[in-house]
One Martini backbone bead per residue (centre of mass of N, CA, C, O) as a GRO file, in nm:
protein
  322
    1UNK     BB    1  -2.260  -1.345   3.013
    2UNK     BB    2  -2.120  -1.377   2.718
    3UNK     BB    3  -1.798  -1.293   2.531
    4UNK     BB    4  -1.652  -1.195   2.219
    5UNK     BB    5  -1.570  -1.101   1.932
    6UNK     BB    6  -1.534  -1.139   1.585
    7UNK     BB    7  -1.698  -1.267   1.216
    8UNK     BB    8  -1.800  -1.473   1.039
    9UNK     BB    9  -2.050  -1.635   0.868
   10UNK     BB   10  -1.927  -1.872   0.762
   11UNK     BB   11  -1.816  -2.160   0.805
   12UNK     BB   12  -1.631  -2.219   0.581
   13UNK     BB   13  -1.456  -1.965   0.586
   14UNK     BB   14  -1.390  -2.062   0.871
   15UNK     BB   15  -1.220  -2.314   0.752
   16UNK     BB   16  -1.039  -2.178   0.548
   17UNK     BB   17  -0.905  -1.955   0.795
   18UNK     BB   18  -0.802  -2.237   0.976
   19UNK     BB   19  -0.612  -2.378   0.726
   20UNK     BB   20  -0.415  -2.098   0.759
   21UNK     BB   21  -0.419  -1.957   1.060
   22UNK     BB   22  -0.639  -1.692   1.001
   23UNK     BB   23  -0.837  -1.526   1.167
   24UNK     BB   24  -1.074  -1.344   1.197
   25UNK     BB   25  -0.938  -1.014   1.212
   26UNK     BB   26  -0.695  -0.998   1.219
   27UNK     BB   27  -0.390  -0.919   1.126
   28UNK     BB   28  -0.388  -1.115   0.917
   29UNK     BB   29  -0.669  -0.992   0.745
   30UNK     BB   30  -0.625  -0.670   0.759
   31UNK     BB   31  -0.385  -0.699   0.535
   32UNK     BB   32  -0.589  -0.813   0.328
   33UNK     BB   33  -0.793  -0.591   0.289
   34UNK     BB   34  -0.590  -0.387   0.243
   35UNK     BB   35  -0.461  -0.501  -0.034
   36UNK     BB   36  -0.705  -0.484  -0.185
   37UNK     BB   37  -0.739  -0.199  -0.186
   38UNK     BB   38  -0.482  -0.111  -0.296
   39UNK     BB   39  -0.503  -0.329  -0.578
   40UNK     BB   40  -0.795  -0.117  -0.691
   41UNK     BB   41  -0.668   0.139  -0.693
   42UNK     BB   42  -0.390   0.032  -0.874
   43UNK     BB   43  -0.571  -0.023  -1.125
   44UNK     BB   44  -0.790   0.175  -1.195
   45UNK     BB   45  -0.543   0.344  -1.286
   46UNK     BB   46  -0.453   0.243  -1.525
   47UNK     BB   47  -0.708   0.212  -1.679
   48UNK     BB   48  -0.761   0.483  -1.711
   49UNK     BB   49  -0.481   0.536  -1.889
   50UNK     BB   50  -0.574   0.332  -2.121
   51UNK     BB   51  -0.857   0.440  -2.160
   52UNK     BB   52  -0.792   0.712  -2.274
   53UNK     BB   53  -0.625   0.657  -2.522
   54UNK     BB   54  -0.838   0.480  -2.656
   55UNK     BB   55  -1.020   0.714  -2.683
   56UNK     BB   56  -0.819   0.940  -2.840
   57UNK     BB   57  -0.819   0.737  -3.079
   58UNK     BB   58  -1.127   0.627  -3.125
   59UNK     BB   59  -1.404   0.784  -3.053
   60UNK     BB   60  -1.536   0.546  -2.855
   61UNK     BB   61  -1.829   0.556  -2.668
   62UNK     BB   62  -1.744   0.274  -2.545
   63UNK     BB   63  -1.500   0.362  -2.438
   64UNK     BB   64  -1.596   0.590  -2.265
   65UNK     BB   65  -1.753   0.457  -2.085
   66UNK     BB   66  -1.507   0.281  -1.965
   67UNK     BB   67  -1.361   0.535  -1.854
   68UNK     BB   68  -1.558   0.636  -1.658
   69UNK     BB   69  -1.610   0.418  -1.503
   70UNK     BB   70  -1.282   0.374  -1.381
   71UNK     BB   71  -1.270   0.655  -1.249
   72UNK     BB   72  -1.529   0.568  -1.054
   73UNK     BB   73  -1.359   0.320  -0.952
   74UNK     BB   74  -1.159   0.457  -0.833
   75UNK     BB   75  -1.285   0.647  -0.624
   76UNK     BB   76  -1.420   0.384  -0.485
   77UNK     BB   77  -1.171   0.241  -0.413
   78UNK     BB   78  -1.095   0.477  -0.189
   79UNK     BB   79  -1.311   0.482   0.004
   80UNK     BB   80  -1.252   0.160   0.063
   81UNK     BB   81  -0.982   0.202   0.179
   82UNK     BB   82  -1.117   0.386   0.433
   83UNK     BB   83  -1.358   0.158   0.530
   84UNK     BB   84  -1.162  -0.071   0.623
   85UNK     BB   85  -0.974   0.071   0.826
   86UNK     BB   86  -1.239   0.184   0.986
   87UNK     BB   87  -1.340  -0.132   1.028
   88UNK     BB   88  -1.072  -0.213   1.198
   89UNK     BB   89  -1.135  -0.052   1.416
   90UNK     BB   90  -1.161  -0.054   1.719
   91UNK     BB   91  -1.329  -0.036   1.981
   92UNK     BB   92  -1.478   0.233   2.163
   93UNK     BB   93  -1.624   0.445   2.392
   94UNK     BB   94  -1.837   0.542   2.126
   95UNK     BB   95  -1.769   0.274   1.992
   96UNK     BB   96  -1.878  -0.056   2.133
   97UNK     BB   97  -1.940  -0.185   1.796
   98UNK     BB   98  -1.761  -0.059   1.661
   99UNK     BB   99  -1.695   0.030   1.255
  100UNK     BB  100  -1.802  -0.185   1.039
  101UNK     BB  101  -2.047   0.046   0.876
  102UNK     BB  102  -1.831   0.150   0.708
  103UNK     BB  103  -1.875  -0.035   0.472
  104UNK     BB  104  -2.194   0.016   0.447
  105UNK     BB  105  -2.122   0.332   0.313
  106UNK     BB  106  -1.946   0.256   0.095
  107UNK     BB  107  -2.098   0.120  -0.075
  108UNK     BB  108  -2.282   0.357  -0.129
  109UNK     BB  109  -2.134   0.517  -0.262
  110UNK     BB  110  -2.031   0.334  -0.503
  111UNK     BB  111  -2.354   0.344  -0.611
  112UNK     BB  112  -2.339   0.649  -0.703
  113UNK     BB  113  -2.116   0.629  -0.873
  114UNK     BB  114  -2.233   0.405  -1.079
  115UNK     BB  115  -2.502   0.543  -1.152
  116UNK     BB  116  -2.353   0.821  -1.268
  117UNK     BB  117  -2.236   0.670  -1.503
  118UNK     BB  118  -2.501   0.555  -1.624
  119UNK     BB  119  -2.606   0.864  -1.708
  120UNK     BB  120  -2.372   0.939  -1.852
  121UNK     BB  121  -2.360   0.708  -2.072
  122UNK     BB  122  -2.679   0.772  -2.172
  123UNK     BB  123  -2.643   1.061  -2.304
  124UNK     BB  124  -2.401   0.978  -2.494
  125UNK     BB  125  -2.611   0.794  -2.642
  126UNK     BB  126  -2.825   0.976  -2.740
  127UNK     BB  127  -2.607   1.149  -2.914
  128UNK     BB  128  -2.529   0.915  -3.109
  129UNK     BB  129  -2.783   0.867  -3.225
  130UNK     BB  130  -2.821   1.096  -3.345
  131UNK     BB  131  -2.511   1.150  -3.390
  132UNK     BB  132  -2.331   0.925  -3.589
  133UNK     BB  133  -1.979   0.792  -3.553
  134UNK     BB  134  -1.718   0.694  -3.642
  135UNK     BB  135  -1.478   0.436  -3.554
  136UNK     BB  136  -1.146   0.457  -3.457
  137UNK     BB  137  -0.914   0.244  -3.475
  138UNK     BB  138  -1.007  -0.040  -3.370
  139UNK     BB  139  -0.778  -0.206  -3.316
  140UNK     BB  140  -0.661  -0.038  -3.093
  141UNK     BB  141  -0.847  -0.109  -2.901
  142UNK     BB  142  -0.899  -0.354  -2.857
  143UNK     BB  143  -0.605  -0.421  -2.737
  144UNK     BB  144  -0.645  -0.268  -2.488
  145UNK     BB  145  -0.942  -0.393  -2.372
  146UNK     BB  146  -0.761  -0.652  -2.345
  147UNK     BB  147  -0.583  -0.563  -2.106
  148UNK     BB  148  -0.789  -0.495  -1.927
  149UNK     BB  149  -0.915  -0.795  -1.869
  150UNK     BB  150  -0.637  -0.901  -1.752
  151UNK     BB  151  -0.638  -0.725  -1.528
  152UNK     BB  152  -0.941  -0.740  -1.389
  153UNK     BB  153  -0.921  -1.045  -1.366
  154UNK     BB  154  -0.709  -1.068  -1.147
  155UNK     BB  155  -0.826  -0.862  -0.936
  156UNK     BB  156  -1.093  -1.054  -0.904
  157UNK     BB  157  -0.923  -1.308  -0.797
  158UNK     BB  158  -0.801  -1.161  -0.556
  159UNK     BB  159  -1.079  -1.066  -0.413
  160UNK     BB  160  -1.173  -1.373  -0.378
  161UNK     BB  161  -0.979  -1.469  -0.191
  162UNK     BB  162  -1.000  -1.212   0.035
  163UNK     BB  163  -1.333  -1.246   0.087
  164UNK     BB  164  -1.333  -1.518   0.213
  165UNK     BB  165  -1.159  -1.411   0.453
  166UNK     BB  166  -1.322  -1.127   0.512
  167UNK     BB  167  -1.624  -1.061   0.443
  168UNK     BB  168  -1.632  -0.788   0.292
  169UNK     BB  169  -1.841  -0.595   0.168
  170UNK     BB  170  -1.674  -0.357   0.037
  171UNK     BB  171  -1.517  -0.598  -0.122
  172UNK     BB  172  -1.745  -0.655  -0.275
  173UNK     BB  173  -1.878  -0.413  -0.423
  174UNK     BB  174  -1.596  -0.381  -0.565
  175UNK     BB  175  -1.599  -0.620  -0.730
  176UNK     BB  176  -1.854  -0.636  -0.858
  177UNK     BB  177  -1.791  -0.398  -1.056
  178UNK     BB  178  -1.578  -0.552  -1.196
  179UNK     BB  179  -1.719  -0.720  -1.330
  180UNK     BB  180  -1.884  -0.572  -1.482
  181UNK     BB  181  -1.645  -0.503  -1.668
  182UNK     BB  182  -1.583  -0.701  -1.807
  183UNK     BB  183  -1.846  -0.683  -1.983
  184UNK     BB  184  -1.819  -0.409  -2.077
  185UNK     BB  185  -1.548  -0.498  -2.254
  186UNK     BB  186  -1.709  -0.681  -2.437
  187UNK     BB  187  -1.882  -0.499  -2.553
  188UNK     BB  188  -1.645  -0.275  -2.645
  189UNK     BB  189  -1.554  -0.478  -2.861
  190UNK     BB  190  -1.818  -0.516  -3.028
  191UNK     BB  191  -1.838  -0.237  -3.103
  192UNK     BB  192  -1.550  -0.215  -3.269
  193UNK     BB  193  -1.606  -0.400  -3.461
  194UNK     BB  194  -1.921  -0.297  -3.590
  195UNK     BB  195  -1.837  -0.072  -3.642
  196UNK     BB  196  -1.496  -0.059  -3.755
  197UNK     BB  197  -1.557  -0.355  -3.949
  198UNK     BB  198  -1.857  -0.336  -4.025
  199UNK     BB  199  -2.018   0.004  -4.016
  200UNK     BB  200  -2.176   0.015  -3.753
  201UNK     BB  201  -2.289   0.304  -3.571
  202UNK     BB  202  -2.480   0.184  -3.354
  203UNK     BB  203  -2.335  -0.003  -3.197
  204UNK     BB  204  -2.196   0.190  -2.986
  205UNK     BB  205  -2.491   0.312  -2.859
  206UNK     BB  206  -2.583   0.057  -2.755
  207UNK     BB  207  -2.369  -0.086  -2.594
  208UNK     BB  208  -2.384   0.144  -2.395
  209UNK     BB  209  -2.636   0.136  -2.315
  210UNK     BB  210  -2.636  -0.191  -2.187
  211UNK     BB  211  -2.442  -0.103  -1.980
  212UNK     BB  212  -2.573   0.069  -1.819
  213UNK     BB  213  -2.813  -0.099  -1.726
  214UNK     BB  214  -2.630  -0.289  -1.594
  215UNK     BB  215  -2.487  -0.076  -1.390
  216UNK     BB  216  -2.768  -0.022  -1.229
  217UNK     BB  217  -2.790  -0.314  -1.114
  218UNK     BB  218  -2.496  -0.336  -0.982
  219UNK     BB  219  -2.650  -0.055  -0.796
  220UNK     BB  220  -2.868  -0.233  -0.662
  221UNK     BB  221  -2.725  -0.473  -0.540
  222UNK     BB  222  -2.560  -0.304  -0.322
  223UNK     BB  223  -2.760  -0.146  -0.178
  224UNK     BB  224  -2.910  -0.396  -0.070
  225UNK     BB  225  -2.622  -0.521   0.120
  226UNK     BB  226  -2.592  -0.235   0.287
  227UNK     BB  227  -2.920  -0.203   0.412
  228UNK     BB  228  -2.932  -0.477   0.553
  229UNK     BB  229  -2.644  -0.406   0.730
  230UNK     BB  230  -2.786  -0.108   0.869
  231UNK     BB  231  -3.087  -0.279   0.946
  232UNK     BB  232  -2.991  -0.554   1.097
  233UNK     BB  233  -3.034  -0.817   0.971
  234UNK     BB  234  -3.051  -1.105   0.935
  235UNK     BB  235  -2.960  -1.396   0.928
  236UNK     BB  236  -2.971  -1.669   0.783
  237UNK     BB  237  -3.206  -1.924   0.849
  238UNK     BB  238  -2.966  -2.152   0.832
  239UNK     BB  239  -2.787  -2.010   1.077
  240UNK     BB  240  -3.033  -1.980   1.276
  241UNK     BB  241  -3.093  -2.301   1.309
  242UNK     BB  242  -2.805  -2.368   1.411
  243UNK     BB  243  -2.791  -2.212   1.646
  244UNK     BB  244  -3.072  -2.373   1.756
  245UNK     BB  245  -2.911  -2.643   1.781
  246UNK     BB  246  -2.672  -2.597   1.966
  247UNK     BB  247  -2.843  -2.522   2.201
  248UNK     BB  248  -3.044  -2.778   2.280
  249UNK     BB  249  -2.779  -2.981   2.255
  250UNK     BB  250  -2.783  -2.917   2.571
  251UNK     BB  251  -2.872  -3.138   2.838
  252UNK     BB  252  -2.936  -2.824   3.034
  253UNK     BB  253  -3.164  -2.742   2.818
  254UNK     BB  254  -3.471  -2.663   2.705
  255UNK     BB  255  -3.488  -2.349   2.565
  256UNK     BB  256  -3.477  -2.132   2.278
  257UNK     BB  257  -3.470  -1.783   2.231
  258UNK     BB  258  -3.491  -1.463   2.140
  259UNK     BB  259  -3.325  -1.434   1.872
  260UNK     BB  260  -3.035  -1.235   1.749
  261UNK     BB  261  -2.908  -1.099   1.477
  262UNK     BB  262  -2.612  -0.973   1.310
  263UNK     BB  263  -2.401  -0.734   1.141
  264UNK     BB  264  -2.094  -0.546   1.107
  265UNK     BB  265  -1.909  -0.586   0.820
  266UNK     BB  266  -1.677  -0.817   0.999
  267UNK     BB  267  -1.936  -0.871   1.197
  268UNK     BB  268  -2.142  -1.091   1.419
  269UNK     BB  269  -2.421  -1.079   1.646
  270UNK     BB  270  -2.530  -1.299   1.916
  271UNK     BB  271  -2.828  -1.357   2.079
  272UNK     BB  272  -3.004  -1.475   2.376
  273UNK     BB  273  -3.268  -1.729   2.513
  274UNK     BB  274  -3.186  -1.943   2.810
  275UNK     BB  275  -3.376  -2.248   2.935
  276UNK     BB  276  -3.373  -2.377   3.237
  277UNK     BB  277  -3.336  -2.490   3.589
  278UNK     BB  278  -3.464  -2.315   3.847
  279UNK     BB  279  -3.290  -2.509   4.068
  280UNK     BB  280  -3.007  -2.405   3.926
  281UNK     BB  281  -2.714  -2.269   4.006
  282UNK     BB  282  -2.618  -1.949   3.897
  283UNK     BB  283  -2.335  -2.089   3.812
  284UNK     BB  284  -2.449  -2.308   3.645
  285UNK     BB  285  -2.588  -2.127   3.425
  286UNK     BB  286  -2.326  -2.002   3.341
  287UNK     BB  287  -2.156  -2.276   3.249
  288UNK     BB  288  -2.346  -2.336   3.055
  289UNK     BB  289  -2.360  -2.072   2.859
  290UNK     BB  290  -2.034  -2.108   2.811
  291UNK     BB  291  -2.078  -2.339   2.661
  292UNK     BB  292  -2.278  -2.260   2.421
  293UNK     BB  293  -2.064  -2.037   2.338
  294UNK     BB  294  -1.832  -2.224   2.244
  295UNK     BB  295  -2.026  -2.411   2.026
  296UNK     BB  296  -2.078  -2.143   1.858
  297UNK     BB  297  -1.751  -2.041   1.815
  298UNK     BB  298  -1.691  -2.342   1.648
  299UNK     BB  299  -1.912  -2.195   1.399
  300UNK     BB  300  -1.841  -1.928   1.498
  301UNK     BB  301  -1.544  -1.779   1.504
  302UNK     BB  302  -1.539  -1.461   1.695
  303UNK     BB  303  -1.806  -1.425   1.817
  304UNK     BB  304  -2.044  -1.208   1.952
  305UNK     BB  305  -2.201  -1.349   2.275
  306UNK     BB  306  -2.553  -1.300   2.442
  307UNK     BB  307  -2.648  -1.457   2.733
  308UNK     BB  308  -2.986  -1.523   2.898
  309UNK     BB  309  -3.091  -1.648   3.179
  310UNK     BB  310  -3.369  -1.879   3.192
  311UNK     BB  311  -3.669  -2.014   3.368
  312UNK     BB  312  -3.812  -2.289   3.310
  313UNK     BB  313  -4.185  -2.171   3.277
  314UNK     BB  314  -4.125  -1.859   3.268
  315UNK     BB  315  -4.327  -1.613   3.154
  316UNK     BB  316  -4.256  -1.415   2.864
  317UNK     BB  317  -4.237  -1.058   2.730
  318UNK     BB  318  -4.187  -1.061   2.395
  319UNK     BB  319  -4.090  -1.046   2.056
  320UNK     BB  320  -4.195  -1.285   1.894
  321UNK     BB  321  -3.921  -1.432   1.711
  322UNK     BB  322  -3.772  -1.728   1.590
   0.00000   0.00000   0.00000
């Protein structure tokens, strides 16, 4: 049996987390995770003071969508903050897996905030198609909301930077609804326009509703994210057929089966069966298990790998999944 640490699941991002010298999971890459998400409430807590502004100033319902939005956005980045930490925390006594479920505890919440958002969003449009009102002062509208476009730009840049070194679902869930909030943001300039100096009054409306629409899409593919990892789906298939062909390639394997992968936040899990010479001894059984968690471990960095030495040609019964 070989064990190591956490993992990042893509090899790119391993290469890319070796050139900085900064191994996932690290202490360096711990303080990365949470920088992005200090960096997140404090984005969120901004815009939502610069869109209250704009909405009491222009009183148009696609501001009030965006503002509502970033409400929902700082909260959801708050329990972010929260899940990160706690998913950075070591392996104890009671969680021997360590903590990483928090990250996919923490997305399927931020789907809840996101979806509550489309909600109120789609009910204030619909008042608005009955009673459709003048958006005033467009200008200044419009001026605000893209000071928010060019906050939230940066701030999806430094997530994605973030992102690539540390694979934590919950900074992705948060950074997709940020990507969200760009379209949200310019289609609210778009309605500020032909409401506000081309006088369509539905025009507010409408673009609330399909903001909203959109809203749900990118709440329902957060939940599918967070889903896979709670339910510990396998790695992608390209990942796996990886894994076997690293075992195989060692000349004193016969043969790998019954892989099972899973991810658990920023960590993830590889377990094996490899099939051996069943006159070689229990000692140099060992000593093969060991190299080939190692040629694994150069493929996939800090992964913890455990492998079970089988003799080759013993039928076992298994539930047979490649």
């Amino acid at each position: 049996m070989a064990h190591g640490q956490a993992v990042p699941l893509m090899a790119a991002k391993a290469a890319a987390q070796d050139a900085l010298g900064m191994p996932a999971n690290s202490p360096a890459t711990g303080r990365l995770a949470r920088l992005a998400t200090y960096a997140s409430v404090s984005v969120a807590l901004l815009l939502v003071s610069i869109k209250a502004m704009a909405w009491f100033t222009t009183d148009s319902v696609a501001v009030l969508s965006s503002l509502i939005d970033s409400m929902l956005d700082a909260l959801a980045s708050c329990v972010t903050l929260f899940a990160v930490r706690k998913a950075q925390e070591p392996a104890d006594r009671e969680h021997r897996f360590g903590h990483g479920k928090a990250e996919p505890l923490a997305a399927l919440a931020q789907s809840a905030f996101i979806a509550g958002s489309a909600a109120l969003l789609l009910f204030e449009a619909g008042h608005r198609f009955i009673e459709p009102s003048a958006v005033e002062r467009p200008a200044l509208g419009v001026a605000v909301i893209a000071v928010t476009i060019v906050v939230t730009l940066a701030l999806v840049a430094f997530q994605h930077w973030v992102l690539r070194r540390t694979g934590s679902i919950a900074i992705s869930a948060d950074s997709l609804h940020y990507k969200g909030d760009l379209l949200m943001n310019a289609a609210v300039i778009a309605a500020l326009v032909l409401g506000g100096w081309y006088g369509w009054r539905y025009a507010d409306p409408i673009f609330a509703t399909a903001i909203a629409i959109y809203i749900l899409v990118v709440a329902w593919g957060i939940v599918r994210q967070a889903l896979d990892m709670l339910m510990d789906r396998e790695l992608p298939d390209d990942d796996r057929e990886r894994i076997y062909e690293i075992a195989r390639a060692h000349p004193e394997t016969h043969r790998a089966h019954d892989l099972k992968t899973r991810r658990s936040g920023q960590m993830t899990f590889i377990q094996m069966h490899l099939e051996m010479d069943p006159k070689i001894s229990l000692r140099r059984a060992h000593q093969i298990s060991d190299e080939v968690e190692n040629r694994i471990l150069d493929a996939y960095p800090d992964a913890e790998v455990i492998i079970h030495q089988d003799p080759a040609g013993v039928d076992e019964r298994h539930m047979r999944f490649r």
